[in-house]
C-alpha positions as a Markdown table, in Angstrom:
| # | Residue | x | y | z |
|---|---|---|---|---|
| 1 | Unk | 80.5 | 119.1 | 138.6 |
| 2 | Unk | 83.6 | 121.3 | 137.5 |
| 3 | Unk | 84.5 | 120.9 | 134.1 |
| 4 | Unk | 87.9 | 122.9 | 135.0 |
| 5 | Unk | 90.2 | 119.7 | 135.0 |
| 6 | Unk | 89.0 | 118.6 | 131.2 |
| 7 | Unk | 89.5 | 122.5 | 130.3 |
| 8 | Unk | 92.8 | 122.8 | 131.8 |
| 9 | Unk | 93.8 | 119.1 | 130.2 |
| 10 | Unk | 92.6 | 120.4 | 126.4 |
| 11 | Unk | 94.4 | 123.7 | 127.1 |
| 12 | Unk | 97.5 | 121.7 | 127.9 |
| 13 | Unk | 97.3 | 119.5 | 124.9 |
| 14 | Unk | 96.5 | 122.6 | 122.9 |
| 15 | Unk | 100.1 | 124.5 | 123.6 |
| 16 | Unk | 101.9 | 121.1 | 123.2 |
| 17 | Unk | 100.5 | 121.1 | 119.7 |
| 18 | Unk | 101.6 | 125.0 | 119.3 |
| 19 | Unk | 104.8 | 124.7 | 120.8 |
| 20 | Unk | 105.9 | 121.5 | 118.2 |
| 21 | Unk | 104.2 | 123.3 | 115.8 |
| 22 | Unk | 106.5 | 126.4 | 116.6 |
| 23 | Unk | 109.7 | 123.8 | 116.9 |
| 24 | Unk | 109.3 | 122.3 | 113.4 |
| 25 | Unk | 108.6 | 125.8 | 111.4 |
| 26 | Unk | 111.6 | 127.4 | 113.6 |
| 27 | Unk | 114.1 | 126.0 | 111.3 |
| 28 | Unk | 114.6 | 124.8 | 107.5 |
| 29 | Unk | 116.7 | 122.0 | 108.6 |
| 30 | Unk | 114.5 | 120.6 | 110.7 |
| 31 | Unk | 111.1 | 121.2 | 109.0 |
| 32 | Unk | 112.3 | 119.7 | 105.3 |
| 33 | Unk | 115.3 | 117.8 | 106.4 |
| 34 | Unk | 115.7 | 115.9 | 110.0 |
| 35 | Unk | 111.4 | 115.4 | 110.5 |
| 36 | Unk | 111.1 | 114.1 | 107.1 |
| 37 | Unk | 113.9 | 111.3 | 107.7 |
| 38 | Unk | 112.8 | 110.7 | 111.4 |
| 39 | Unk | 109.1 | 110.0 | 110.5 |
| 40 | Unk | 110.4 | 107.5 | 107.4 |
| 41 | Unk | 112.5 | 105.6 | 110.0 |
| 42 | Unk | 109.9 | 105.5 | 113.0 |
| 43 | Unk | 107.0 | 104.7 | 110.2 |
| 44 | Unk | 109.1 | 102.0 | 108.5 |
| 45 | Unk | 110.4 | 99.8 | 111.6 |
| 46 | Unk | 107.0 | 100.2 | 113.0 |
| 47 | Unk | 105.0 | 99.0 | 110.0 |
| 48 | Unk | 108.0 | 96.8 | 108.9 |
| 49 | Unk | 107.2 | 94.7 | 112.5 |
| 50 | Unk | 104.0 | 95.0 | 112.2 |
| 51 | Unk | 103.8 | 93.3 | 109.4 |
| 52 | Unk | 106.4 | 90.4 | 110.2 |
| 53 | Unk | 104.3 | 89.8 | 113.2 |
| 54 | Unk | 101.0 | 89.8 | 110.8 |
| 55 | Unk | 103.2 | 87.5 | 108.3 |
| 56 | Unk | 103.7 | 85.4 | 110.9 |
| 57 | Unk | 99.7 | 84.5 | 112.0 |
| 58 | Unk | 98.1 | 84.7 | 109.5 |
| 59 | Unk | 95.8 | 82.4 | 106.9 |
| 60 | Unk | 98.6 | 81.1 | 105.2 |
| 61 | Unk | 96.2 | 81.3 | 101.9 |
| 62 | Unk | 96.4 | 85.4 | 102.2 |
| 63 | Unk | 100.1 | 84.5 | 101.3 |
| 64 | Unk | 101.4 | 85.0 | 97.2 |
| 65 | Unk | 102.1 | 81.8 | 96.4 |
| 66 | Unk | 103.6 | 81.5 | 92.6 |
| 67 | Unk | 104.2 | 77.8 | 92.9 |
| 68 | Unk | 103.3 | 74.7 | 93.9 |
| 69 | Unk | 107.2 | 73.3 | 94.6 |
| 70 | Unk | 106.9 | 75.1 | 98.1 |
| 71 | Unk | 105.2 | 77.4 | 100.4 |
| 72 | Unk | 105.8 | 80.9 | 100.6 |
| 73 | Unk | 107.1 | 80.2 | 104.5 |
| 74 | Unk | 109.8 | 77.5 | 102.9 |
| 75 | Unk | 110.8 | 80.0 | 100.0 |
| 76 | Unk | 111.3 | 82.6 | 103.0 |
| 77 | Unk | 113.8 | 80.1 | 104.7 |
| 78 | Unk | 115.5 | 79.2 | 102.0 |
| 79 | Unk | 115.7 | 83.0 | 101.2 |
| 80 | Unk | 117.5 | 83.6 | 104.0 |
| 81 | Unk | 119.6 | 80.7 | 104.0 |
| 82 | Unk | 121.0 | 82.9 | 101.0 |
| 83 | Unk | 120.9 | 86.1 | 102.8 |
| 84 | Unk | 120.9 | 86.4 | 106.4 |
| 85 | Unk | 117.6 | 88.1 | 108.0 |
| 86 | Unk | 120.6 | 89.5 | 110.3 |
| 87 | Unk | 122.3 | 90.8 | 107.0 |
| 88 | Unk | 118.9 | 92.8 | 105.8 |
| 89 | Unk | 118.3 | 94.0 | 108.7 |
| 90 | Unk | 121.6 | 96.0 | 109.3 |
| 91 | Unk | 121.1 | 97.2 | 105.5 |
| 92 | Unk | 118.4 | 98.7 | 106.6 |
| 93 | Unk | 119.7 | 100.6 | 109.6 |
| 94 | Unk | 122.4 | 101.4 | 107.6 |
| 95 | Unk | 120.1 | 103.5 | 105.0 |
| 96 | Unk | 118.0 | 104.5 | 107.5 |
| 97 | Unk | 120.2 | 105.8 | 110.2 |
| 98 | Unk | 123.5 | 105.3 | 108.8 |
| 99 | Unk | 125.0 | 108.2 | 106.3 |
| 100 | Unk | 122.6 | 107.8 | 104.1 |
| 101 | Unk | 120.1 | 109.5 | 106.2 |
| 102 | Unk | 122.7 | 112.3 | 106.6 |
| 103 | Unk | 123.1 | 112.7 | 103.2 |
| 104 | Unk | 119.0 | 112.8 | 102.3 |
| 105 | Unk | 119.0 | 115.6 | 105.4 |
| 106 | Unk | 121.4 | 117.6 | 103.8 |
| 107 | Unk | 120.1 | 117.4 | 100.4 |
| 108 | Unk | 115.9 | 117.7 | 101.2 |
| 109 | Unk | 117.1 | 120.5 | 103.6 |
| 110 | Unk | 118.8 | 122.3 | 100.8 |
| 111 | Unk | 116.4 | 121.8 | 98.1 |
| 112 | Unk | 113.2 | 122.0 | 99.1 |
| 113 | Unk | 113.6 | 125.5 | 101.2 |
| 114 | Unk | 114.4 | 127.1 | 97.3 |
| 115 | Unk | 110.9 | 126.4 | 96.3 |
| 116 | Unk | 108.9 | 126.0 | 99.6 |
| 117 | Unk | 108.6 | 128.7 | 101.5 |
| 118 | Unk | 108.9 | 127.4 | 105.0 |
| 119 | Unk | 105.5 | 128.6 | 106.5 |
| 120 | Unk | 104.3 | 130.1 | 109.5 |
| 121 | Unk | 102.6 | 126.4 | 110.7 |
| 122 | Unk | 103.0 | 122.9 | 109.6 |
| 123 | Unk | 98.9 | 122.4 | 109.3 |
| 124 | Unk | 97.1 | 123.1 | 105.9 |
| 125 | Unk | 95.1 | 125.6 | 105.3 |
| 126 | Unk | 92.1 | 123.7 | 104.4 |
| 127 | Unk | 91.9 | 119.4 | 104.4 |
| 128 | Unk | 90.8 | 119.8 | 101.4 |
| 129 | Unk | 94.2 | 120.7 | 100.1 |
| 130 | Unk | 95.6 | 118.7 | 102.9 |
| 131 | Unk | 93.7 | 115.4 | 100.6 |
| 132 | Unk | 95.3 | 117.1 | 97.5 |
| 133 | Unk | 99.0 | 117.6 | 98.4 |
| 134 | Unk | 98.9 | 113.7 | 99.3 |
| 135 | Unk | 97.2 | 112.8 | 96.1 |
| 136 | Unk | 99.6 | 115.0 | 93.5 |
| 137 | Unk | 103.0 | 113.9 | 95.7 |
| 138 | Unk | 101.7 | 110.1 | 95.2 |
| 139 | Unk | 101.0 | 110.7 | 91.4 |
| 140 | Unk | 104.6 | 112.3 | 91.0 |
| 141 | Unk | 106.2 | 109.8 | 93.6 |
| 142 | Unk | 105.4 | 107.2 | 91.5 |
| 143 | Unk | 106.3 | 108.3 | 87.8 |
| 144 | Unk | 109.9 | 109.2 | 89.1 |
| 145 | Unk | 110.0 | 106.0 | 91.5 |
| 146 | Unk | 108.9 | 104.0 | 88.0 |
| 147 | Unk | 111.8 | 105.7 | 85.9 |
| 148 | Unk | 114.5 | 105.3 | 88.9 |
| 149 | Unk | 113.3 | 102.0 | 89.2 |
| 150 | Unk | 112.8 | 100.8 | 85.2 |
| 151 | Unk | 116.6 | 102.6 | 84.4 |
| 152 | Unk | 118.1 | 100.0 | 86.7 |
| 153 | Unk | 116.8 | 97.3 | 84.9 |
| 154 | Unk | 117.6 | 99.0 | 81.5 |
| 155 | Unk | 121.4 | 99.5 | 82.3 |
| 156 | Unk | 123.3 | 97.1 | 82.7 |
| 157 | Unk | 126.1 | 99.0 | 84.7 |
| 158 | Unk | 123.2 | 100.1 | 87.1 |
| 159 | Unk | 121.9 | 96.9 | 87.5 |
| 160 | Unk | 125.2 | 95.0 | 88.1 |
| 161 | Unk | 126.6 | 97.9 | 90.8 |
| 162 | Unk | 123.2 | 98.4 | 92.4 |
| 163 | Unk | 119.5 | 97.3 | 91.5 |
| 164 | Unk | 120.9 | 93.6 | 91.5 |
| 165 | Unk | 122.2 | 93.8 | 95.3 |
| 166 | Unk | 118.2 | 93.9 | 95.6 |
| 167 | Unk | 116.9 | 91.6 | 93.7 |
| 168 | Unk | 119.3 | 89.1 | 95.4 |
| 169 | Unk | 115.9 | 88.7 | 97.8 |
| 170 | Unk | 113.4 | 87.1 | 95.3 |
| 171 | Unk | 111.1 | 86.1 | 97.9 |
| 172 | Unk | 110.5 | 89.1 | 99.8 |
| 173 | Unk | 109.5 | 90.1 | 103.2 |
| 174 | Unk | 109.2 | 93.8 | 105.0 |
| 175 | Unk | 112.6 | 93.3 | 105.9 |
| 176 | Unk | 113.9 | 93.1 | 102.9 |
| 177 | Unk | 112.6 | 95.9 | 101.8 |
| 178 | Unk | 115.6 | 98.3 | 102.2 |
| 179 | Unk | 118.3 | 95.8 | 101.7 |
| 180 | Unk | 119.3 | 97.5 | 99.1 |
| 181 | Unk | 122.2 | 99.9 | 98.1 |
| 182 | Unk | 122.2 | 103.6 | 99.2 |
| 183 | Unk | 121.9 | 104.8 | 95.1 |
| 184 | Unk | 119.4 | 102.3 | 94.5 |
| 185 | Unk | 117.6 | 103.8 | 97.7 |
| 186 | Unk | 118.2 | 107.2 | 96.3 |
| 187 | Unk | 116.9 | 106.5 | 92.8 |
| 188 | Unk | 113.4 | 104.7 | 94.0 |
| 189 | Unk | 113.5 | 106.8 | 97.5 |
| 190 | Unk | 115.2 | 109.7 | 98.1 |
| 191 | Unk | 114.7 | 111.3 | 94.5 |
| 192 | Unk | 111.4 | 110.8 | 93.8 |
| 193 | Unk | 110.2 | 111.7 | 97.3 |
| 194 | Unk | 112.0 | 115.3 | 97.4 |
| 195 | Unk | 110.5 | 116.1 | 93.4 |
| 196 | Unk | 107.2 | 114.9 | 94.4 |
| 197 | Unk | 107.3 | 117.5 | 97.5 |
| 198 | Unk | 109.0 | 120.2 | 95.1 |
| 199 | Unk | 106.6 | 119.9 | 92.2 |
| 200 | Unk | 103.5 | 119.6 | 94.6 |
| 201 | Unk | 104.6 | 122.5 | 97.4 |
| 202 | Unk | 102.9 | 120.4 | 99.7 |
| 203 | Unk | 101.6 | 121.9 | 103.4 |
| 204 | Unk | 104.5 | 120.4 | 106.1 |
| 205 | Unk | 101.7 | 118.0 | 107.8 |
| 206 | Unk | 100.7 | 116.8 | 104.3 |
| 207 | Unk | 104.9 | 115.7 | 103.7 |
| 208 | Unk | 104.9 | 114.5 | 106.4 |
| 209 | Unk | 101.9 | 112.2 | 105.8 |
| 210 | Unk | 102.9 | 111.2 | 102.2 |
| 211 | Unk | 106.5 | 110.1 | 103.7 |
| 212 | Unk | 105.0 | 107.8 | 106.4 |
| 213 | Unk | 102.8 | 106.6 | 103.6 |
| 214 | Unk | 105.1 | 106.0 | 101.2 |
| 215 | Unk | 107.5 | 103.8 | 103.0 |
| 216 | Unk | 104.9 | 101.8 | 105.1 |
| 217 | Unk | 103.4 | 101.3 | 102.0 |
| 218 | Unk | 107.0 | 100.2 | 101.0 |
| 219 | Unk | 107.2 | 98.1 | 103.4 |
| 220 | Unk | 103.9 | 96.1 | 102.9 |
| 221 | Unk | 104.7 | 96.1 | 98.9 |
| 222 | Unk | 107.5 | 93.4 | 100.1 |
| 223 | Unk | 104.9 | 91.7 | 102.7 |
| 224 | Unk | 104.1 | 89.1 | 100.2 |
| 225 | Unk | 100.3 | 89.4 | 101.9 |
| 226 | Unk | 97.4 | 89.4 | 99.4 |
| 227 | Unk | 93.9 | 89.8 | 100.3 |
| 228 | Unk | 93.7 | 91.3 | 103.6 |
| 229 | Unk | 91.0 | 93.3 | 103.4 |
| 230 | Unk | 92.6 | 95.7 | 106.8 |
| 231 | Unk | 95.4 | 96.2 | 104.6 |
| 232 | Unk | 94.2 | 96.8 | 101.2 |
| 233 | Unk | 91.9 | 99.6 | 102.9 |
| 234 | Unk | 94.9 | 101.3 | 104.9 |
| 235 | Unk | 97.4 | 101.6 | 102.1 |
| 236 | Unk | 94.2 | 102.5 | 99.7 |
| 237 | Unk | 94.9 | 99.1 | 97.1 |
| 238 | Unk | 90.8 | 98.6 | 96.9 |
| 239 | Unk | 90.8 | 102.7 | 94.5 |
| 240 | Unk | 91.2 | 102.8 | 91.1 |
| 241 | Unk | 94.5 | 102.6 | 89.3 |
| 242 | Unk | 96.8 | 101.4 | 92.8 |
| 243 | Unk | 99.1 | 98.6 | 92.3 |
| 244 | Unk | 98.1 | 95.9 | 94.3 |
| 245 | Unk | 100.8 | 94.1 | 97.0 |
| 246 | Unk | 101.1 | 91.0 | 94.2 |
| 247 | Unk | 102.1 | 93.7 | 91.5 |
| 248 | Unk | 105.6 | 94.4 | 93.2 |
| 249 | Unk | 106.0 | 90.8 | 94.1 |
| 250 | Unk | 105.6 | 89.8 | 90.7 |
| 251 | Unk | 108.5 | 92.1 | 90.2 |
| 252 | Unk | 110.7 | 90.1 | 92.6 |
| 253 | Unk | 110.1 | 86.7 | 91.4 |
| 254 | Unk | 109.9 | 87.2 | 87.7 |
| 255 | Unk | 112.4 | 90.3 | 86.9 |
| 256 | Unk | 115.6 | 89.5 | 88.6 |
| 257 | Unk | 117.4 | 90.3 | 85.6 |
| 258 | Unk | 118.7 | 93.1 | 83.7 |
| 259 | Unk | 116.7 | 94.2 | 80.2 |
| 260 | Unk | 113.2 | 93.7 | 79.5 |
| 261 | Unk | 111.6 | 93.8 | 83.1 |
| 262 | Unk | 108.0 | 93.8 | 83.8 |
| 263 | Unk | 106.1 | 95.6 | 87.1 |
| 264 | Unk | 108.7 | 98.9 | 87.5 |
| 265 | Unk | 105.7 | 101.1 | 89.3 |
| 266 | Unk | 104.7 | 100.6 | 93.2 |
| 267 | Unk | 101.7 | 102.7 | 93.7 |
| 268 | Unk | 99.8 | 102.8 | 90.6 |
| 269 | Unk | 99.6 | 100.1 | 87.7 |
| 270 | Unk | 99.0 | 102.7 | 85.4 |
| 271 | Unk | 102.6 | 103.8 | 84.7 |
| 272 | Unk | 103.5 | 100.0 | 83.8 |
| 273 | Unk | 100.8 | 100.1 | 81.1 |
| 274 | Unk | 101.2 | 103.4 | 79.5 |
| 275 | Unk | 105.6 | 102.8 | 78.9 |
| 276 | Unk | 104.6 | 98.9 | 78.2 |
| 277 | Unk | 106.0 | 96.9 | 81.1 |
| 278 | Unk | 102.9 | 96.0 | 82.7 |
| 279 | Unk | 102.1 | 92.3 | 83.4 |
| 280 | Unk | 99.0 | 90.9 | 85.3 |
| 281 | Unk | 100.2 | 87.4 | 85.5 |
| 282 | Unk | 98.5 | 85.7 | 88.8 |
| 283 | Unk | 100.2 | 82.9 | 91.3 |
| 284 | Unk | 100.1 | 79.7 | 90.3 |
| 285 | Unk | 98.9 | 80.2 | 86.3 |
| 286 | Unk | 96.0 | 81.8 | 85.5 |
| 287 | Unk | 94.4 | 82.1 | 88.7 |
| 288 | Unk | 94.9 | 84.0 | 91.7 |
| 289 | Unk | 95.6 | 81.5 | 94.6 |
| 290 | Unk | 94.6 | 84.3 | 97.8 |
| 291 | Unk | 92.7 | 87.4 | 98.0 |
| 292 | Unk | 90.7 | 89.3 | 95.3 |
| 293 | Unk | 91.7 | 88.9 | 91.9 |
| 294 | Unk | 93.4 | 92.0 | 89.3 |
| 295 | Unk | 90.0 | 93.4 | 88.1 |
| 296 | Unk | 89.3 | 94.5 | 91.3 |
| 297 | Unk | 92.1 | 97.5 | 90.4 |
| 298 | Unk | 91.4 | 97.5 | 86.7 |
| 299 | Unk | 94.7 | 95.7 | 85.4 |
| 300 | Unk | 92.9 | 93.0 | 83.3 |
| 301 | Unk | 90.9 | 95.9 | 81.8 |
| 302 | Unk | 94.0 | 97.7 | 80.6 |
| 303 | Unk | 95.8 | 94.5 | 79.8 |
| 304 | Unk | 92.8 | 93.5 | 77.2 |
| 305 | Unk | 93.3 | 97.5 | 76.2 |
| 306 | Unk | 97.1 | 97.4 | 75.4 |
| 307 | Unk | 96.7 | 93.7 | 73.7 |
């Protein structure tokens, strides 16, 4: 039997591969400025309705449930009674598409290109380092995302102009999780994202990667889904050190104020406890109401450790 068809398919697929490789490395603004902002939208909407959907069907006890006065699906209702699922959904268009987008091309495709040189080919050399440049960028990502994050809450003309458009949604679904103002975006988002890439001189594929990761993982931070097993293993909660999904809903329910905020970090815990705004307070009291409970990450270890 001729194997000439299967050949002639994998050589196809082969110079598709070179030729985007070719297209994305062909120009600064594309490789560090249109791809990145591309992959964030497709990766968002697509995990964002992916998770609605998942929302939607499943165990309602792999929901975060802080209290007994109503469901988590009644809290969503009423939470959109107050804002519009209409309303967060054009906010987040707006930042994603709108000129916000244009103003994170022009800035990642400025900055980046000073530092990275923009290489011959998007793929790393090894995946070794390929495992690394996604590590370091979600290390960095995350200290800069805490202090964007934690300065909002500390002043008060930054929280009355733009953190507190957010924290309007104190029940929070994937939707919700860009309704929030463009400087906001750019302090948690934008900023962080672009010094993780310059401080880490990531391989193209591996920014690419981290992007996508980051704000799917964005998105399912605001799921208000605990104890999925699938999705603790895709966004990597069930390691050391990560911040699980009830971390950042904690942060929504309990900190919609300006001051003395608790729960600033979104991918690691660890941040939280080292600058002293760490708390591992569980739904419904004392006891974790879904899914595995915080000493599964190693939060009520370094609770005991900073009491």
């Amino acid at each position: 039997m001729s194997t000439e068809p299967a050949v002639s398919l994998s050589a196809q697929l082969l110079r598709v591969v070179s030729d985007i490789d070719s297209w994305v490395v062909s120009s600064p603004t594309i490789a560090f400025g249109i791809l990145p902002v591309v992959i964030a939208t497709v990766g968002f909407l697509f995990t964002t309705i992916v998770l609605e959907a998942v929302v939607q069907h499943v165990d309602k006890k792999r929901l975060v449930q802080w209290t007994s006065d109503a469901t988590r699906d009644e809290m969503v209702r009423r939470q959109r009674a107050k804002v519009p699922l209409a309303t967060q959904v054009k906010d987040c268009l707006y930042n994603l598409i709108g000129p916000p987008a244009l103003v994170n091309i022009v800035t990642s495709a400025y900055l980046l290109p000073m530092v990275i040189v923009l290489p011959d080919t998007m793929l790393p050399a090894t995946w070794m380092q390929f495992a690394a440049d996604c590590v370091l960028m979600c290390i960095v990502n995350d200290f800069f995302l805490y202090w964007g994050h934690r300065i909002q809450h500390e002043n008060k003309w930054l929280w009355e102009n733009f953190h507190s458009l957010h924290h309007t949604i104190n029940t929070p679904t994937p939707w919700s999780t860009i309704y929030i103002h463009p400087v906001d975006a750019s302090l948690q988002g934008a900023i962080p994202i672009i010094t993780a890439a310059l401080a880490v001189q990531p391989s193209l594929l591996s920014f690419y990667a981290f992007v996508a990761f980051r704000v799917s993982e964005n998105a399912a931070n605001h799921s208000g889904l605990d104890g999925v097993t699938a999705l603790d293993v895709a966004f990597l909660k069930i390691l050391p050190l990560r911040a699980d999904f009830k971390h950042h809903d904690y942060h929504h329910r309990f900190s919609n104020y300006a001051g003395n905020a608790k729960n600033f970090g979104e991918g690691f815990w660890f941040w939280d406890w080292i600058f002293g705004s760490l708390s591992t307070r569980t739904p419904n009291g004392n006891t974790p109401t879904s899914g595995p409970s915080t000493a599964g990450n190693g939060m009520e270890l370094a609770e005991k450790k900073a009491a």
